[in-house]
Backbone as a chain_set.jsonl record, in Angstrom:
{"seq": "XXXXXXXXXXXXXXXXXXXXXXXXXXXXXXXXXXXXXXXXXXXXXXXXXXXXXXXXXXXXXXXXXXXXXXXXXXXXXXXXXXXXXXXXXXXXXXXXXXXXXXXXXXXXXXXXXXXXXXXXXXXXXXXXXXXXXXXXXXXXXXXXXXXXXXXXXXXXXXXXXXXXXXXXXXXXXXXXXXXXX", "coords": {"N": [[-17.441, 8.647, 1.824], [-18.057, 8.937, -1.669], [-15.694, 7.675, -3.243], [-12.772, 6.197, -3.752], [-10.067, 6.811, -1.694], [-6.683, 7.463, -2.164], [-3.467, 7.077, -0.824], [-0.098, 7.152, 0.202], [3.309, 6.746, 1.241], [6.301, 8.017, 1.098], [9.782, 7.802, 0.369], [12.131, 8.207, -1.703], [10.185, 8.729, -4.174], [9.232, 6.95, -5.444], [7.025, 5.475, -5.009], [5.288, 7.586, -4.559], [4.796, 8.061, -7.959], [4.667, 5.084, -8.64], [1.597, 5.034, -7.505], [0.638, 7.549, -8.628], [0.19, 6.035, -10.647], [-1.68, 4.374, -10.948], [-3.966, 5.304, -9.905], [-4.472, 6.824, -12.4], [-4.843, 4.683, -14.343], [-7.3, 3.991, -12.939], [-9.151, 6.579, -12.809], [-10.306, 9.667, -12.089], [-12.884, 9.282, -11.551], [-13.298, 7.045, -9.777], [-11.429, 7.211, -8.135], [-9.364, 9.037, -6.043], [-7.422, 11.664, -6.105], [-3.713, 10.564, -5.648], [-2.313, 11.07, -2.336], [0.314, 12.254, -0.518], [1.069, 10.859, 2.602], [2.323, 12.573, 4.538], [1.578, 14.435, 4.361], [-0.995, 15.261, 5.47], [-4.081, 15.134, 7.825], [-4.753, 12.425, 9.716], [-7.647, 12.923, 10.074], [-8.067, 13.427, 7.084], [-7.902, 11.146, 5.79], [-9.537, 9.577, 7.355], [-12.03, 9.741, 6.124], [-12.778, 8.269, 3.456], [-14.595, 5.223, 2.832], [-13.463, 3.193, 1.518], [-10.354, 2.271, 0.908], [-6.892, 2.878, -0.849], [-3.728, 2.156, -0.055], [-0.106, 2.838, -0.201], [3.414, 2.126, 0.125], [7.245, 2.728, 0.769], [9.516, 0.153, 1.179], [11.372, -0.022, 3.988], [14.172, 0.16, 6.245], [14.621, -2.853, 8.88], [12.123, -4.212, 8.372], [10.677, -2.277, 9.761], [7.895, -0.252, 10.092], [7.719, 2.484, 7.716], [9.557, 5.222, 8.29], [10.952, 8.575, 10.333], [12.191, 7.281, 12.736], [13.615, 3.79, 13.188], [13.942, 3.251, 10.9], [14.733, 5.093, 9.43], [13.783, 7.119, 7.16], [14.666, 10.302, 5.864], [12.604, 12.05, 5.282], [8.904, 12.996, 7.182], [6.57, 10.019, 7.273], [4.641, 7.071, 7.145], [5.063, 6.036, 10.43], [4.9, 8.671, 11.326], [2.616, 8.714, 11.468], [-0.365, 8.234, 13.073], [-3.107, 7.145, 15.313], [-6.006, 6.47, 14.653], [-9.434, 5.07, 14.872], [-9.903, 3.018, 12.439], [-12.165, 1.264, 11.902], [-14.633, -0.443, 9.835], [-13.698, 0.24, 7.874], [-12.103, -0.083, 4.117], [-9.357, -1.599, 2.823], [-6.656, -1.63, 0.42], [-2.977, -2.487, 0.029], [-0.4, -1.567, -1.32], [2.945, -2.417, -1.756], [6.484, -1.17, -2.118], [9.65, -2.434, -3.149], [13.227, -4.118, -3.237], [14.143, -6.903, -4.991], [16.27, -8.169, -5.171], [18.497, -6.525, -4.226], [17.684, -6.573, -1.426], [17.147, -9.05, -0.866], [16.377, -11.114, 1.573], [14.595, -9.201, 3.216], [12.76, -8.414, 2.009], [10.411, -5.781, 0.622], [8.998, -6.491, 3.47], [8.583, -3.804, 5.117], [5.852, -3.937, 4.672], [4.495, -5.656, 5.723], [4.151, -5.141, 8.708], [3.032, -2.463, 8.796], [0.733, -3.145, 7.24], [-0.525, -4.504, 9.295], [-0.833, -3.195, 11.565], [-2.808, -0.976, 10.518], [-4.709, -3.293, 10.485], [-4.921, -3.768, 13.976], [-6.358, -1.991, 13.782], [-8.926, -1.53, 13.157], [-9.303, -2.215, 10.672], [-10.691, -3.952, 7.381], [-8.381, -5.834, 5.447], [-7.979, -6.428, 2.111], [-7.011, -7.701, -0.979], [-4.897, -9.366, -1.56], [-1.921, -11.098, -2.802], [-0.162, -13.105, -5.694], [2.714, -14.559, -5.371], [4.546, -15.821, -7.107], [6.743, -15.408, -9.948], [8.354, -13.684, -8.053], [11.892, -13.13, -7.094], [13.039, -14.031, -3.945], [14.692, -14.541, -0.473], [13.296, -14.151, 2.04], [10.51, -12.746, 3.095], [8.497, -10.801, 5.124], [6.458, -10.013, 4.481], [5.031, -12.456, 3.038], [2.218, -14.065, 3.907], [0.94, -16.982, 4.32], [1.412, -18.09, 2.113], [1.002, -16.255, 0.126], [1.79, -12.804, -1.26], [0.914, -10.024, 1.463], [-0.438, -8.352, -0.402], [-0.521, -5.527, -3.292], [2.933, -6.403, -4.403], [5.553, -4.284, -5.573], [8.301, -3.902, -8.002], [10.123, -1.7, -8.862], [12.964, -1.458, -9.386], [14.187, -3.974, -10.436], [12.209, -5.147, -11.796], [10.42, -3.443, -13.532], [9.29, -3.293, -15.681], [7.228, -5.104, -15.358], [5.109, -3.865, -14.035], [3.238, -2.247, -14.99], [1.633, -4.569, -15.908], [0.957, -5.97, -13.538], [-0.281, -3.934, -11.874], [-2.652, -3.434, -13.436], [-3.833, -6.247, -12.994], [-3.836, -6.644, -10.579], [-5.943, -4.239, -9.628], [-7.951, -5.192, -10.829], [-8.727, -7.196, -9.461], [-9.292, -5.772, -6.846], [-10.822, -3.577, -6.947], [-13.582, -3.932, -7.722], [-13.903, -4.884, -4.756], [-13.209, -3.144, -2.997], [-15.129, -1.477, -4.649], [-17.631, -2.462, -3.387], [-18.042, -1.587, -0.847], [-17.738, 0.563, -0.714], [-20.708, 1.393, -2.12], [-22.13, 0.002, 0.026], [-22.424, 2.574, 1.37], [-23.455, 4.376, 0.394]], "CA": [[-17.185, 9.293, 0.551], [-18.361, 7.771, -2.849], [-14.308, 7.185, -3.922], [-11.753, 4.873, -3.314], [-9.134, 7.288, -1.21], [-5.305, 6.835, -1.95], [-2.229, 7.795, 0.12], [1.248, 6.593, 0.043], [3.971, 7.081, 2.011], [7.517, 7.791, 0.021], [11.386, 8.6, 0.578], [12.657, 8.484, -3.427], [9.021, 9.704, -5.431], [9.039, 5.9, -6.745], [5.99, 5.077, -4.6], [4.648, 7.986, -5.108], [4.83, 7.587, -9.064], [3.469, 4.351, -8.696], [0.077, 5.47, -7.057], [-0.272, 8.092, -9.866], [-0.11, 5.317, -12.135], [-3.215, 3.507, -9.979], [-4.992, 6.0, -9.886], [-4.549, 7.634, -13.334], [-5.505, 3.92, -14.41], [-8.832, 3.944, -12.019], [-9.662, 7.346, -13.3], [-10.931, 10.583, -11.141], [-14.309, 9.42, -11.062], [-13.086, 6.069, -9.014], [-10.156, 7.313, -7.415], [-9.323, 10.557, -5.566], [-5.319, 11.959, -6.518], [-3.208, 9.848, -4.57], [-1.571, 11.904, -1.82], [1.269, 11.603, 0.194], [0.929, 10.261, 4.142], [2.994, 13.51, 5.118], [0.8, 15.817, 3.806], [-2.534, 14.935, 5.553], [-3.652, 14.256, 9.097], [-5.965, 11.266, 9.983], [-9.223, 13.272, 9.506], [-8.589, 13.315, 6.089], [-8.002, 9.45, 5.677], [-10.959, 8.799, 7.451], [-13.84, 10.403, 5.49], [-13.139, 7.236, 2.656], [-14.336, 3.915, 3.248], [-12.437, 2.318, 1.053], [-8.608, 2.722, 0.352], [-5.698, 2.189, -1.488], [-2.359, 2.718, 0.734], [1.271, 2.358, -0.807], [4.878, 2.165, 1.342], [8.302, 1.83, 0.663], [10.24, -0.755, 2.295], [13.257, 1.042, 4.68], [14.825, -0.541, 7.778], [14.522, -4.121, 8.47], [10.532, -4.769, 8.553], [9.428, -1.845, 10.421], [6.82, 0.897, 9.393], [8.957, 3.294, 7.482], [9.598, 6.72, 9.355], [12.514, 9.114, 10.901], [13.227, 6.363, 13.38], [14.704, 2.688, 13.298], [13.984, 2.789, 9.065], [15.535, 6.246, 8.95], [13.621, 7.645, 6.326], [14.243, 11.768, 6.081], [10.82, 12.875, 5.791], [7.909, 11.906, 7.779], [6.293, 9.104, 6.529], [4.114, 6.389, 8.177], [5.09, 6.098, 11.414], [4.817, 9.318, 11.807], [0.81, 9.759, 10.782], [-1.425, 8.521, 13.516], [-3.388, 6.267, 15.819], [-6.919, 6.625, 14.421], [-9.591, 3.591, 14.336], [-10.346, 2.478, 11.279], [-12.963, 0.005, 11.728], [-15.743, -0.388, 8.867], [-12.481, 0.579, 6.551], [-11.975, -1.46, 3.302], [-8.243, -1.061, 2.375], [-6.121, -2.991, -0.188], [-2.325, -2.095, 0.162], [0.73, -2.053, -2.101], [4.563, -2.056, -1.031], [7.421, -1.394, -3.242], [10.925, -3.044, -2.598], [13.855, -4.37, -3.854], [13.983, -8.423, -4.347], [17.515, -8.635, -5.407], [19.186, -5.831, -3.303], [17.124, -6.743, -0.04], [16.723, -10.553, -0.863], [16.588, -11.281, 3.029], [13.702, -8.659, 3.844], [12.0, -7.878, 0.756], [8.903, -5.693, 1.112], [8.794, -6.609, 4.663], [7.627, -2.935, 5.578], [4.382, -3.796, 4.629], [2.881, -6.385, 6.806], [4.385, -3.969, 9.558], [2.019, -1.179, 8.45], [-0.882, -4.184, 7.266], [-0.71, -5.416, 11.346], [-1.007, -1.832, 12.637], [-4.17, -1.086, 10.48], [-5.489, -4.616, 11.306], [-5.288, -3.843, 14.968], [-6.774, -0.544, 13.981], [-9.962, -2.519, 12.683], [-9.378, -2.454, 8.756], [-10.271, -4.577, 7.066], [-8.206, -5.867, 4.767], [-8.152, -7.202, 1.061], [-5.818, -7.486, -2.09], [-3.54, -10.232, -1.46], [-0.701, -11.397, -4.345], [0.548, -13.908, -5.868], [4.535, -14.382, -4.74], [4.987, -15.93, -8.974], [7.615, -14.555, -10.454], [9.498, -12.381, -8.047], [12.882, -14.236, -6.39], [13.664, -13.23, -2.929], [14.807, -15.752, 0.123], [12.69, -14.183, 2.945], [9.623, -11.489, 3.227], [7.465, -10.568, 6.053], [4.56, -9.507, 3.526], [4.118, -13.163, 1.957], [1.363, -14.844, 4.544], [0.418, -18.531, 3.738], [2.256, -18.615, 0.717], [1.162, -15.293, -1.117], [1.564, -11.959, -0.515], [-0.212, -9.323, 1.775], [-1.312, -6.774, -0.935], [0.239, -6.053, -4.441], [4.571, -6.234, -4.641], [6.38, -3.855, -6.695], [10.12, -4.069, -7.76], [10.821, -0.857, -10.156], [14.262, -1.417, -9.32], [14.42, -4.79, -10.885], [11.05, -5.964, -12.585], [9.693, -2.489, -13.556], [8.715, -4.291, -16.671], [5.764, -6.062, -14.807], [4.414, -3.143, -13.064], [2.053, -2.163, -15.526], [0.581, -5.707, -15.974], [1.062, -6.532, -11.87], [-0.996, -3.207, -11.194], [-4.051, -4.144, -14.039], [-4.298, -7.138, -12.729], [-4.67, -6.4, -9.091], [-6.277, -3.668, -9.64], [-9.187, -5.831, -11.224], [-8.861, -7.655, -8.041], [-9.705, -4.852, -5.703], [-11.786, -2.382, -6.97], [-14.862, -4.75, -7.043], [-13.564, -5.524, -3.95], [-13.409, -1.669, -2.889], [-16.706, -0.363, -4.667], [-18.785, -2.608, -2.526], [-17.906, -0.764, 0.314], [-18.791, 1.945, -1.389], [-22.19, 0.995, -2.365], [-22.82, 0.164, 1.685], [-22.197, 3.819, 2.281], [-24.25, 5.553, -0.213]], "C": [[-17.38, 8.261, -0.563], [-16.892, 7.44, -3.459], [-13.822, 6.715, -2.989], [-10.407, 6.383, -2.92], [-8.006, 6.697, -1.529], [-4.344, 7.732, -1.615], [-1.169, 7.065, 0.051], [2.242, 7.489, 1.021], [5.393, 6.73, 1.16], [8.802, 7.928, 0.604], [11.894, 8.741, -0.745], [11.751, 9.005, -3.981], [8.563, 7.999, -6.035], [7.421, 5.247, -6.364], [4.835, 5.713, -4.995], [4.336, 7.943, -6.817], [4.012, 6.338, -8.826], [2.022, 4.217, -8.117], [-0.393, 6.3, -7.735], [-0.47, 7.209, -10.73], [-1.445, 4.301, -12.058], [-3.888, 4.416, -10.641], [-5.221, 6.565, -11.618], [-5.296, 6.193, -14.499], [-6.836, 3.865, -13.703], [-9.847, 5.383, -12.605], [-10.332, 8.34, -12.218], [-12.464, 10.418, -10.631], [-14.248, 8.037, -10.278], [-12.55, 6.471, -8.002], [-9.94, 8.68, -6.825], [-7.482, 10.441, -5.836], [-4.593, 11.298, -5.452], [-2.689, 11.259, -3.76], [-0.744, 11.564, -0.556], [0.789, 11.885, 1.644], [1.284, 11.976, 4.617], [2.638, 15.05, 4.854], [-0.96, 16.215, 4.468], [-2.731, 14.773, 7.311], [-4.9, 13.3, 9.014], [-7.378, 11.346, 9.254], [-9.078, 12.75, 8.188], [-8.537, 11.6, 4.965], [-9.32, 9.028, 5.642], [-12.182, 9.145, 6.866], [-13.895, 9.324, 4.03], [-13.449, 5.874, 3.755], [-13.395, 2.872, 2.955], [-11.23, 3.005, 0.175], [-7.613, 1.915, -0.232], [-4.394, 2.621, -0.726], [-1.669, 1.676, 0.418], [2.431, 2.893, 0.342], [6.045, 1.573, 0.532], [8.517, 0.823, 1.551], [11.562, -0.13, 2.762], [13.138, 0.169, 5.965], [14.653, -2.041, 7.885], [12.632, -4.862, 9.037], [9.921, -3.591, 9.354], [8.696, -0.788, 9.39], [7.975, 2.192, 8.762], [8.374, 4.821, 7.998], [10.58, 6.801, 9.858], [12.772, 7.878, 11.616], [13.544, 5.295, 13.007], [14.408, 3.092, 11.501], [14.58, 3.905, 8.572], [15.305, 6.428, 7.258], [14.039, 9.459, 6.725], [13.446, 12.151, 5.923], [9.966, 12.156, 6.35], [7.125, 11.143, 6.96], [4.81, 8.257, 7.571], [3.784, 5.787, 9.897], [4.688, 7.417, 11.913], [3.462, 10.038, 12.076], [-0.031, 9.434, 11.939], [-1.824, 7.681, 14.461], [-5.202, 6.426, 15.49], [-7.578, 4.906, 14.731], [-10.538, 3.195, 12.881], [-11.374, 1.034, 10.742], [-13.943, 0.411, 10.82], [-14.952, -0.032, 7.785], [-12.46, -0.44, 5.779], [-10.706, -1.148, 3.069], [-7.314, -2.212, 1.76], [-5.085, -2.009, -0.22], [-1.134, -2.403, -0.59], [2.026, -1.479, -1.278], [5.458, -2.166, -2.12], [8.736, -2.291, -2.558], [11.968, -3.756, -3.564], [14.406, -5.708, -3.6], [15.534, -8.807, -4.535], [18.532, -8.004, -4.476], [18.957, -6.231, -1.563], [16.575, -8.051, -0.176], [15.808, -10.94, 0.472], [15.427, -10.318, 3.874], [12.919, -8.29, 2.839], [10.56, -7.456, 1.111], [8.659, -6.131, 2.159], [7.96, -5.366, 5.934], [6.396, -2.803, 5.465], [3.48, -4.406, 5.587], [3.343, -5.757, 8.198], [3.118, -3.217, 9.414], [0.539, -1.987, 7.868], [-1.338, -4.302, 8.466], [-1.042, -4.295, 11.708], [-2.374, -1.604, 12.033], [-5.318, -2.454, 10.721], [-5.935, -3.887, 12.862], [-5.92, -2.562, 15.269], [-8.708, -0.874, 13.664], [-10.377, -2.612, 11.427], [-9.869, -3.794, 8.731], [-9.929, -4.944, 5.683], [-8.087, -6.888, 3.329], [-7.281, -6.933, 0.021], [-4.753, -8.194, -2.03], [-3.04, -10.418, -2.964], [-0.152, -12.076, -4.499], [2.361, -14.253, -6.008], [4.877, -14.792, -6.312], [5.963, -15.273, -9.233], [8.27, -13.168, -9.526], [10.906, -13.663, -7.104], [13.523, -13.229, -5.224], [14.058, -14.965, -1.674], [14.109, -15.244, 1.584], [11.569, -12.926, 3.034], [8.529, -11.761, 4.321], [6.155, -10.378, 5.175], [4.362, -11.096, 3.375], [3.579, -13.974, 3.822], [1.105, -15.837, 4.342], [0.882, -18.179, 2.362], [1.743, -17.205, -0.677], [1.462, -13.552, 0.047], [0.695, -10.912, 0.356], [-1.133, -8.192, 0.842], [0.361, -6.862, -2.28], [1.648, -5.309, -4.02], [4.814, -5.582, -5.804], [7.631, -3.491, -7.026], [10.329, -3.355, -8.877], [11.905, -1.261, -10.469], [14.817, -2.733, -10.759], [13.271, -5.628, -12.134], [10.0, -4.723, -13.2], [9.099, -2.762, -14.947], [7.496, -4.411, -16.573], [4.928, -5.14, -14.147], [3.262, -2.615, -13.814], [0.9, -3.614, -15.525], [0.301, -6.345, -14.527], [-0.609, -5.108, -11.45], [-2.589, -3.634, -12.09], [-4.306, -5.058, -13.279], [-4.71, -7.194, -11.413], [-5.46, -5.402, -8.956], [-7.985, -4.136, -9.518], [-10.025, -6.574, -10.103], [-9.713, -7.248, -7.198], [-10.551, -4.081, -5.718], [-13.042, -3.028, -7.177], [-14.91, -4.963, -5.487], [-14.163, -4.016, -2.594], [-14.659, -0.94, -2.792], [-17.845, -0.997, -3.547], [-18.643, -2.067, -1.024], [-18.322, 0.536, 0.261], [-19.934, 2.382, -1.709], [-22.927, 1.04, -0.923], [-23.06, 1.247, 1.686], [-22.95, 4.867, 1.594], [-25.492, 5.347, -0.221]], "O": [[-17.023, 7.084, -0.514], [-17.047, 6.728, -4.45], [-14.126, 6.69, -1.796], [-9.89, 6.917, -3.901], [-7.955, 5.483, -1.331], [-4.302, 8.909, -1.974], [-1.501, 5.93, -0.292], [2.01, 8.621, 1.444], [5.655, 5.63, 0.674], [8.653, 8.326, 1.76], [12.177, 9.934, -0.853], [12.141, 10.024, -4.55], [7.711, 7.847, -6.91], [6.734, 4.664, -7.202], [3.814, 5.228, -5.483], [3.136, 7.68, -6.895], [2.785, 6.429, -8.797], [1.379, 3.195, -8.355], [-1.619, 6.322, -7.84], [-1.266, 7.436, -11.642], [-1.996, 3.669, -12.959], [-4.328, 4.324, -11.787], [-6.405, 6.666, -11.942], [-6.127, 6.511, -15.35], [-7.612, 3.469, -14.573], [-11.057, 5.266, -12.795], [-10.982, 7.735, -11.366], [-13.079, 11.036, -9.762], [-15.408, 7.717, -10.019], [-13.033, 6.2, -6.903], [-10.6, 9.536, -7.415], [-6.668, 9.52, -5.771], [-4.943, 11.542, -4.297], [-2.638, 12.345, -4.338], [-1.09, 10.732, 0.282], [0.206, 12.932, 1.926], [0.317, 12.584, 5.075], [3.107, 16.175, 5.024], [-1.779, 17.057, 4.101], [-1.807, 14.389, 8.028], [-5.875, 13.497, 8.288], [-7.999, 10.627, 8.471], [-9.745, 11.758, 7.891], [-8.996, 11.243, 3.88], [-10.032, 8.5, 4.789], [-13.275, 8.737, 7.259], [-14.943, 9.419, 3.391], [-12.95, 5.559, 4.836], [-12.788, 2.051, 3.643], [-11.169, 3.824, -0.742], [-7.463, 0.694, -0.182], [-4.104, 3.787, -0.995], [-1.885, 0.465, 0.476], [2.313, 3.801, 1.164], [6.07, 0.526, -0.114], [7.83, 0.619, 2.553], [12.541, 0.176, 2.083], [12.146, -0.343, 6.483], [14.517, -2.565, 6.779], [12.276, -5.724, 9.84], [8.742, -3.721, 9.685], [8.933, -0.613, 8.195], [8.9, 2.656, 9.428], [7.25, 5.319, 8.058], [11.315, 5.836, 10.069], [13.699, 7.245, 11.11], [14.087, 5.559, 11.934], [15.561, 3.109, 11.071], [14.982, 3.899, 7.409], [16.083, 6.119, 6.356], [13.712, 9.868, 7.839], [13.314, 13.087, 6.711], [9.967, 10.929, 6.251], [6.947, 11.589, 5.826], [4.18, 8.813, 8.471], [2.76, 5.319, 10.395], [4.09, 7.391, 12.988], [3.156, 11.135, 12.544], [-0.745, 10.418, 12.13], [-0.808, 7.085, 14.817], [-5.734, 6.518, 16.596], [-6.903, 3.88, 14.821], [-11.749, 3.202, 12.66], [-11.362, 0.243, 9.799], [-14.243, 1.603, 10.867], [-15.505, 0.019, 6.687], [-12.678, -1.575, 6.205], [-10.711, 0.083, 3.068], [-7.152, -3.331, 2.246], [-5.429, -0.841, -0.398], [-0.777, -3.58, -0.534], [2.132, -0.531, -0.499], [5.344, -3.044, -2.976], [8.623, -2.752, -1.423], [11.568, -3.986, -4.705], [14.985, -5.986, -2.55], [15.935, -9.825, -3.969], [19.373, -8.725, -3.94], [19.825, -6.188, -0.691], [15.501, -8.254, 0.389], [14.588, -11.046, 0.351], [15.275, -10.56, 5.072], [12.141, -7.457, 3.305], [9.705, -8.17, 1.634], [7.473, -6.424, 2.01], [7.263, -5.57, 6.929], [5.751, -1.87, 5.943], [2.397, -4.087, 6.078], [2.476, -6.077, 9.012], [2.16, -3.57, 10.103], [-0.573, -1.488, 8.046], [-2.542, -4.208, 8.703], [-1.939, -4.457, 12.536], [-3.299, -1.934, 12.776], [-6.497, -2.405, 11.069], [-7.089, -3.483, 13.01], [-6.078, -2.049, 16.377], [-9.547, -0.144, 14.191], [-11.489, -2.979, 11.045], [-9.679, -4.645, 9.6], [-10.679, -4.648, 4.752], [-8.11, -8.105, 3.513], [-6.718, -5.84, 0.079], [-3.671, -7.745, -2.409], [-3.579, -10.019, -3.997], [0.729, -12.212, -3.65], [2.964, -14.01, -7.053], [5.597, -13.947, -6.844], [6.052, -14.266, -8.53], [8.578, -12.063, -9.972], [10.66, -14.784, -6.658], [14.17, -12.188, -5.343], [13.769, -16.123, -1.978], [14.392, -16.044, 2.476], [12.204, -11.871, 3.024], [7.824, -12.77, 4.362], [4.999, -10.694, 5.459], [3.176, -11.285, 3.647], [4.386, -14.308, 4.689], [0.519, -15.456, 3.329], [-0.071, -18.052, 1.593], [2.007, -17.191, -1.879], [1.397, -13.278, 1.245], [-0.462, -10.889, -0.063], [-2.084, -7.482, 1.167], [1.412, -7.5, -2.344], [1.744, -4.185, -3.528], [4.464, -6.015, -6.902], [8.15, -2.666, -6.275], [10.673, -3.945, -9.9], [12.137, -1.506, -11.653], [15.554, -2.487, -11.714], [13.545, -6.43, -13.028], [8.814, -5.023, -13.341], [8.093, -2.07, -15.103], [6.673, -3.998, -17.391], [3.924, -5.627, -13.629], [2.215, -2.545, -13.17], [-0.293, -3.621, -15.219], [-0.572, -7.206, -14.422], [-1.665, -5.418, -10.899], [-3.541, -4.084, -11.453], [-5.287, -4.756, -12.6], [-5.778, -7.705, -11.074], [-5.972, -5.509, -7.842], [-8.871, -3.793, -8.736], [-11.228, -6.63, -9.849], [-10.666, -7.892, -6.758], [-11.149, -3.754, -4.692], [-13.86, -2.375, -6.53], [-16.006, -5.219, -4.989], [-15.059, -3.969, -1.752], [-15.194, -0.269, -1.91], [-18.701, -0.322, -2.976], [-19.471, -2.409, -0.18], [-19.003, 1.296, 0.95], [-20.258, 3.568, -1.639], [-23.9, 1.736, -0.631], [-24.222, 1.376, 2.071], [-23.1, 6.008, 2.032], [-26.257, 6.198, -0.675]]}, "num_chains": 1, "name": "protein.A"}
């Protein structure tokens, strides 16, 4: 497909909200309407090459879904085992750095590792700068896996955090897009 697919996976709306605000930045002729994980099955994932997929953070690092992260609606765990090789996908996680110091955004490189071993691949890392936490599974060699967002506490920065990665990725994105047309 000539667009950049986006999906998110929510329990509050805050994730979702921030993927309309991607996309409504990227514009309909980049971006397809974000839509939520729990609304879709696989097929319709796979007909983009390149994606944008958002996640809360629930439980202590795993993929959020009914079990150990005890979200109430289905969510990520609950979507699939597809393979996603020749996929481009850059991924955002929300979380809370002051409330969840100790795991912050940690549900993401959970749900990064599973499309890894699915054969994504992936792009959009982030600079850890300015957020204060004392442990996260997302940050890899010293940044993070894909862009961090902290409504809760820094919702401030989320407009200038999402421009700026945005700028990042979607070069990053369209040439995957270009392969395919």
């Amino acid at each position: 497909m000539s667009k950049i697919g986006m999906f998110f996976g929510t329990e509050t709306g805050t994730t979702r909200l921030v993927a309309k605000k991607m996309q409504k930045k990227l514009g309909d002729e980049i971006c397809d309407k974000p839509i939520n994980v729990n609304r879709i099955t696989p097929a319709d994932m796979m007909k983009y090459d390149a994606l944008i997929l958002g996640t809360p953070s629930y439980g202590i690092g795993e993929i959020p879904g009914h079990g150990a992260s005890g979200c109430f609606e289905p969510n990520w765990a609950e979507f699939f085992d597809p393979d996603f090789t020749g996929k481009r996908i850059a991924f955002f996680g929300l979380g809370a750095q002051e409330r969840y110091a100790d795991r912050f955004c940690s549900s993401l490189f959970a749900l990064v590792e599973k499309f890894k071993a699915w054969g994504a691949e992936i792009v959009g890392d982030w600079p850890i700068d300015g957020y204060t936490y004392e442990q996260s599974a997302a940050e890899v060699d010293g940044r993070f896996i894909g862009l961090i967002i902290d409504q809760r506490t820094q919702g401030m920065c989320t407009d200038e955090r999402i421009d700026a990665w945005l700028a990042q990725v979607v070069p990053l994105l369209s040439e995957k897009l270009t392969e395919t047309v």
